[in-house]
C-alpha positions as CSV (number, residue, x, y, z in Angstrom):
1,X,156.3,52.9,6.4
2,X,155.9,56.7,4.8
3,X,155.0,59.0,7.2
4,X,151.3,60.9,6.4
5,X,152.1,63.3,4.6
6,X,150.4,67.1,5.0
7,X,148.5,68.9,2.6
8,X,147.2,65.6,1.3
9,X,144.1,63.5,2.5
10,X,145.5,60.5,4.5
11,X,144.4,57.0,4.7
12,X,145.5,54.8,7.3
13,X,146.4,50.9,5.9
14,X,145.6,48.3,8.4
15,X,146.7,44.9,6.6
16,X,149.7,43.2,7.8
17,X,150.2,41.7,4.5
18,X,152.9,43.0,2.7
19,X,152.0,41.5,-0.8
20,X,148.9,43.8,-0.5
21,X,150.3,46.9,1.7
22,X,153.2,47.8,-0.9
23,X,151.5,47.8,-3.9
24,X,147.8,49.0,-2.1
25,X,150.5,52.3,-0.7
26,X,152.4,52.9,-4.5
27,X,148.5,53.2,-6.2
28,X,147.1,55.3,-3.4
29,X,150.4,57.9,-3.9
30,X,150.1,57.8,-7.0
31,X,146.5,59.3,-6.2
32,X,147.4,61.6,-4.4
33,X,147.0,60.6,-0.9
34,X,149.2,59.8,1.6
35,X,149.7,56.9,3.4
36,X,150.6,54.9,6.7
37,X,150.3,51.3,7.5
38,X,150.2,49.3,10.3
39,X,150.1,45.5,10.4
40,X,148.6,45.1,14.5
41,X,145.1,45.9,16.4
42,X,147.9,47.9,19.0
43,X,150.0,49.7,16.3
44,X,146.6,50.6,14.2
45,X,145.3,52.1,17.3
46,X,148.6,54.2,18.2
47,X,149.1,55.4,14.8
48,X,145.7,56.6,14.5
49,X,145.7,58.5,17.9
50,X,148.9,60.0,16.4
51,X,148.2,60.5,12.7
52,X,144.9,61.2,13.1
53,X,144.2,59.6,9.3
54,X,141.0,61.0,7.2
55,X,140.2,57.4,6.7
56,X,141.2,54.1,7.8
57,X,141.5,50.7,5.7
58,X,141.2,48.4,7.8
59,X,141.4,44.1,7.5
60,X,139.5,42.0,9.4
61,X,142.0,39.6,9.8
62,X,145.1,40.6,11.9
63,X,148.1,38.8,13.8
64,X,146.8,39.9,17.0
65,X,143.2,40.2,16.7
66,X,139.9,41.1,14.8
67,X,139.5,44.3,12.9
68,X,136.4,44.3,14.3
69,X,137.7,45.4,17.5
70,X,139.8,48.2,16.1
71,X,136.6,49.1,14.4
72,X,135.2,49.5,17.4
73,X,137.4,50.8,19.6
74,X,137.9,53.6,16.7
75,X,134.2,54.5,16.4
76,X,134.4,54.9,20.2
77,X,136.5,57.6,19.5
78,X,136.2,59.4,16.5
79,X,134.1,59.7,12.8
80,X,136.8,58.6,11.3
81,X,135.8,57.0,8.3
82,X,136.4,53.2,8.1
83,X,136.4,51.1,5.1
84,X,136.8,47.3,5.8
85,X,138.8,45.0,3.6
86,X,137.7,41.4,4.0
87,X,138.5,37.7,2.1
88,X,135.2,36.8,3.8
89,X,132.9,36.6,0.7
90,X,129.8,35.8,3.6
91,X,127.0,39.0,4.2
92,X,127.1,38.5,8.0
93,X,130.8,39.2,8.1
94,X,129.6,42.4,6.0
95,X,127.5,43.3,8.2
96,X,129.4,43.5,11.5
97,X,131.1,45.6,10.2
98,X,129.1,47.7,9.3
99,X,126.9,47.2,12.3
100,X,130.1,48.7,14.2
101,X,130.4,51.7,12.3
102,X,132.5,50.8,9.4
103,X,131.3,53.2,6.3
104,X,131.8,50.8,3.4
105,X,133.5,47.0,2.7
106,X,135.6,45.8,0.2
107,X,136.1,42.3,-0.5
108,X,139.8,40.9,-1.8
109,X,140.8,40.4,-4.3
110,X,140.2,44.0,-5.2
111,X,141.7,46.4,-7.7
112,X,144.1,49.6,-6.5
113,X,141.7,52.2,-8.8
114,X,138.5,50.4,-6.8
115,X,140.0,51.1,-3.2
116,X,141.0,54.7,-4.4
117,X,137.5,54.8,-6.0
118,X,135.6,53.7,-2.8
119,X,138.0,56.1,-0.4
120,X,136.8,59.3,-2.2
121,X,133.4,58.4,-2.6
122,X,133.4,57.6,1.4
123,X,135.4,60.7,2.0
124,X,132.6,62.7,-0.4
125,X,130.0,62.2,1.8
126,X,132.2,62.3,5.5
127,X,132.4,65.6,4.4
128,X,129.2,66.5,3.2
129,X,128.1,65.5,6.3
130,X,129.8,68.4,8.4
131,X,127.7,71.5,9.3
132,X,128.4,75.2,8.4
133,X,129.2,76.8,11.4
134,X,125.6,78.7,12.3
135,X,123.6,76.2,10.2
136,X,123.5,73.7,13.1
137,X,120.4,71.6,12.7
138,X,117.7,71.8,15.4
139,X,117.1,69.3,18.1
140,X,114.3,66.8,17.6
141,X,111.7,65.5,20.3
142,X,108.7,63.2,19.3
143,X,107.7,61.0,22.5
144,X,110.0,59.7,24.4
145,X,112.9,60.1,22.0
146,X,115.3,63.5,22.0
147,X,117.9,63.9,19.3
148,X,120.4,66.9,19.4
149,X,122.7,66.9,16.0
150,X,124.9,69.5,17.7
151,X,126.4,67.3,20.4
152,X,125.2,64.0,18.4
153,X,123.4,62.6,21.0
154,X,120.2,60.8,21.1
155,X,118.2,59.6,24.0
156,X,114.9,57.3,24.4
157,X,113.3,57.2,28.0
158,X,115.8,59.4,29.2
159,X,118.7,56.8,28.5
160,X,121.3,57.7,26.3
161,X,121.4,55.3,22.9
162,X,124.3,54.0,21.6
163,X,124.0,55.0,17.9
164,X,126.8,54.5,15.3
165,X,127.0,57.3,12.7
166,X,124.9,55.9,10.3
167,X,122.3,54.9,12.4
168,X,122.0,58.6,14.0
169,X,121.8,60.1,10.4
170,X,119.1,57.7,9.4
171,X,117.4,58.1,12.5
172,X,117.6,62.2,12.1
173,X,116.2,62.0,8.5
174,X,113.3,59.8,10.1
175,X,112.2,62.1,13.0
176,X,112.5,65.0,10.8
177,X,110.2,63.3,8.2
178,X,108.1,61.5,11.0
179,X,104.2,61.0,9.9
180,X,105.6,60.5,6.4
181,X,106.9,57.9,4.0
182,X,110.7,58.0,3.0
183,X,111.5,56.2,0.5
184,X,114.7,53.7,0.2
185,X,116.3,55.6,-2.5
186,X,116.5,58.9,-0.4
187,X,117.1,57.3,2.2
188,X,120.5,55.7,0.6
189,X,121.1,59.0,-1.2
190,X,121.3,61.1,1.8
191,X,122.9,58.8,4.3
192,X,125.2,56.8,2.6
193,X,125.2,58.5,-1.0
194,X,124.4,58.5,-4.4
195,X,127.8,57.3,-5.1
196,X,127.5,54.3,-2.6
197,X,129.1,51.0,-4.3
198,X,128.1,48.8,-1.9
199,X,124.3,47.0,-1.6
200,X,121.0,48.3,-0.3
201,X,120.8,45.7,2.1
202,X,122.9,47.5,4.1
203,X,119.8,50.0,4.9
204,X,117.7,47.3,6.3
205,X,120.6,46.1,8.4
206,X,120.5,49.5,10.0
207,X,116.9,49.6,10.1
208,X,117.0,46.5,12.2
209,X,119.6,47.6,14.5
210,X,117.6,51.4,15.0
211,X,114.5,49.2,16.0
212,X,116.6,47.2,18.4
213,X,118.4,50.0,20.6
214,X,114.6,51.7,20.7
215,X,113.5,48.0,22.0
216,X,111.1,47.6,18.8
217,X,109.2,44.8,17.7
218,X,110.7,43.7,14.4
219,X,107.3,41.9,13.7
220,X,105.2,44.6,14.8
221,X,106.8,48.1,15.7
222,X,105.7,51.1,16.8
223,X,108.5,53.4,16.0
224,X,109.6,52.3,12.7
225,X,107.1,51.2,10.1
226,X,107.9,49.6,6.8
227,X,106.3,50.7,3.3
228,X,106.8,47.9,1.7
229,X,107.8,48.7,-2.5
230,X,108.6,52.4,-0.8
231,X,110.5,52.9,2.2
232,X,110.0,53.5,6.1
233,X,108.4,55.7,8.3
234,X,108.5,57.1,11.7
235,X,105.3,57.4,13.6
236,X,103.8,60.2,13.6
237,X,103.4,61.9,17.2
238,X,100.2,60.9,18.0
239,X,100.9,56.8,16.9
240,X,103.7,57.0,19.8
241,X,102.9,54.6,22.8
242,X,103.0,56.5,25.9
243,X,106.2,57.0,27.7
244,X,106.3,55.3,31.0
């Protein structure tokens, strides 16, 4: 295993297949990046509190567990960007991941220019997602739901929500927009992109886990309202139900 090396953006291989790590390593140094692999849930999670990679590749499948707990356990600690590599072909295995916190999936067989393709496109909007110092963006407060981008924190009833990155950026872009319709295609340009590979279902899987952790009514909610053709929208202050 090559050592990260500095000046570079590093990415973090978690695959414990060699037959993919080698050549997957030689294409992404020839990119420009640098590179560190690790073939267990424990070593993954070591070398990242070490290395402290820009990104993270990460399997699903691995000799001593599920990606999806290093997914995780990583979220719980970090932005790191996460990009999940998966012979599972099935949307719900898709969507764990991405329900955990992962950024973006690629499913094997895949090609070494697509991963490299995916990584900066992922690692585009990571960073367009970091603040100016000064140009912090305001708290938010609409009911019984506070949300302070500064710390990253959101809270509904006074309880704090457990909200993966994605979810707190669509859920910002809603309350700042509340009262009004946004549609699906800024929506998917400003959280995830306009260079996003992946499919748009991936905004209504979000959608649906936002209602859940406000304790929404798929079938009928009062938060987060669907425009069907259009988008979503937050209710406006005065559609809120009363706090209690």
């Amino acid at each position: 295993m090559e050592a990260m090396a500095s000046g570079r953006r590093n990415v973090l291989i978690v695959e414990d297949e060699p037959s993919i790590t080698t050549p997957l390593t030689e294409a992404l140094e020839r990119e420009g990046f640098g590179t560190q692999v690790a073939g267990t849930v424990e070593e993954a999670l070591e070398v990242s509190d070490r290395e402290l990679p820009d990104l993270v590749l990460l399997d699903v499948m691995l000799p001593d567990g599920s990606g999806y707990d290093v997914c995780r356990t990583l979220r719980q600690r970090s932005a790191v960007p996460i990009i999940m590599l998966t012979a599972r072909g099935e949307e719900t295995d898709r969507i764990v991941g991405l329900e955990l916190g992962a950024d973006d999936y690629i499913v094997k067989p895949f090609s070494a220019r697509e991963v490299a393709a995916r990584i900066r496109a992922v690692l585009r909007r990571s960073a367009g997602q970091q603040e100016p110092a000064g140009r912090l963006r305001a708290p938010l407060e609409t009911g019984d739901l506070k949300l302070d981008p500064a710390r990253r924190s959101a809270t509904h009833r006074g309880a704090e929500l457990d909200l993966t990155r994605k979810e707190f950026e669509l859920l910002e872009l809603l309350l700042r927009e509340a009262g009004s319709v946004v549609s699906r295609e800024r929506l998917m340009d400003e959280v995830w992109d306009v260079n996003w590979f992946g499919s748009t279902k991936t905004l209504d899987v979000h959608i649906s886990s936002l209602r859940r952790k406000l304790g929404d009514d798929s079938a009928s909610p009062r938060y987060i309202h669907t425009v069907r053709g259009v988008g979503f929208r937050f209710a406006a202050e005065d559609e809120l139900p009363a706090s209690t």
